[in-house]
C-alpha positions in Angstrom: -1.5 -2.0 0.1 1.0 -2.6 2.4 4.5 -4.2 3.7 5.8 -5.5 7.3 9.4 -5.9 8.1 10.0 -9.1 9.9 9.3 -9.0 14.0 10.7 -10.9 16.7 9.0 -10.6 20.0 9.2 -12.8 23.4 6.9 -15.2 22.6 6.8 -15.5 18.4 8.7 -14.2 15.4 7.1 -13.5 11.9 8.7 -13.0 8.8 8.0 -10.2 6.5 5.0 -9.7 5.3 2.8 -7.9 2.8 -1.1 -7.1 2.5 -3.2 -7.1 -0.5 -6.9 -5.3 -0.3 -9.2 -7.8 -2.1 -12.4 -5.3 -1.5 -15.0 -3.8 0.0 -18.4 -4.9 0.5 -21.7 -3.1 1.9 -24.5 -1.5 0.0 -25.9 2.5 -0.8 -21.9 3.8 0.0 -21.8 1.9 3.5 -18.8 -0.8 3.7 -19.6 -3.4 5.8 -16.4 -5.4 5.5 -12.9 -4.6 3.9 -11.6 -7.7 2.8 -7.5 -7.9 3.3 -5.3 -10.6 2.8 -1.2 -11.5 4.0 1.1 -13.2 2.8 4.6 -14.1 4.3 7.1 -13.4 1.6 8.9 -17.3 2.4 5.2 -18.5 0.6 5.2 -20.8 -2.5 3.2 -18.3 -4.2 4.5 -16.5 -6.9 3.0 -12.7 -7.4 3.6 -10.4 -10.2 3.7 -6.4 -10.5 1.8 -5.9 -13.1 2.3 -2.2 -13.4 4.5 0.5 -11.9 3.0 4.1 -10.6 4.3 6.5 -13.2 6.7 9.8 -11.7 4.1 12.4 -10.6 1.7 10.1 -9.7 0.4 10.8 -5.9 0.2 7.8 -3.1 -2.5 8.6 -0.4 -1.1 6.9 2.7 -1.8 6.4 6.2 0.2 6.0 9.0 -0.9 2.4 10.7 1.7 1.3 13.2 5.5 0.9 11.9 4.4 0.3 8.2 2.4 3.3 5.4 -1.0 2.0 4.6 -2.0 2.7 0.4 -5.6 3.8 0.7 -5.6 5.1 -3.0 -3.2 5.7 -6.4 -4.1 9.3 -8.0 -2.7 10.0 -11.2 -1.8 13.8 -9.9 -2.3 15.6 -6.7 -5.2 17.3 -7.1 -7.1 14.2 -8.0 -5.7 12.8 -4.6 -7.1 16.2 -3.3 -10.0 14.9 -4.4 -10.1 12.2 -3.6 -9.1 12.5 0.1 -11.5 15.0 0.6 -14.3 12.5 -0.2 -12.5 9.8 2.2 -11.4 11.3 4.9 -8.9 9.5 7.0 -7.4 11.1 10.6 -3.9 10.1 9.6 -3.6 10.2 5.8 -1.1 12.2 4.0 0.1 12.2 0.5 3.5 11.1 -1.4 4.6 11.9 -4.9 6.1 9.3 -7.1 9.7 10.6 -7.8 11.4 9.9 -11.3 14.8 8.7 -8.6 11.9 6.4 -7.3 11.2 5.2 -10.5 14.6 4.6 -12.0 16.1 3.0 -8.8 12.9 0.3 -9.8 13.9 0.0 -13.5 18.1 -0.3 -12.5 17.9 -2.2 -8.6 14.4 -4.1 -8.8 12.3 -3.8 -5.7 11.6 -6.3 -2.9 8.5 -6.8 -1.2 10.5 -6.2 2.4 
């Protein structure tokens, strides 16, 4: 859900980073707890893309700090209408998936910072 670029500051340095939502948790439409999880990309741990957002599908994103926040995956902009209008965040704004997107993907690969 989301990537960090490595930071050095006066007192630490981190390297980059990236966020996975596990979930939310609460009862009758309430969450109580979103459950997120980072991982430094010098881990062990190996993770896999399992599958690519096609072209014209729309990213809901919000704007946290340096780095885009996902909040949702719509398969076309008026389902992340939609969508956003039943989740309304203060700073969210919407991104197509581009077919130059997709092919720099398929030809260059991607990294996770």
């Amino acid at each position: 859900m989301k990537k960090e670029p490595p930071r050095t500051r006066a007192t630490y340095s981190s390297p980059a980073c990236f966020t996975l939502h596990e979930g939310d948790f609460g009862e009758g439409g309430v969450v109580v707890i979103s459950v997120r999880r980072t991982w430094s990309v010098e881990s062990n741990l190996r993770f896999e893309i399992v599958e690519r957002p096609e072209i014209g599908m729309v990213r809901v994103l919000q704007d946290v700090s340096d780095s885009p926040e996902l909040l949702h995956l719509s398969r076309d902009r008026v389902a992340a209408d939609r969508w956003l209008a039943t989740n309304p965040y203060s700073r969210a704004y919407l991104e197509e998936v581009s077919a130059d997107e997709v092919g720099a993907d398929i030809i260059e690969g991607r990294t996770a910072a």
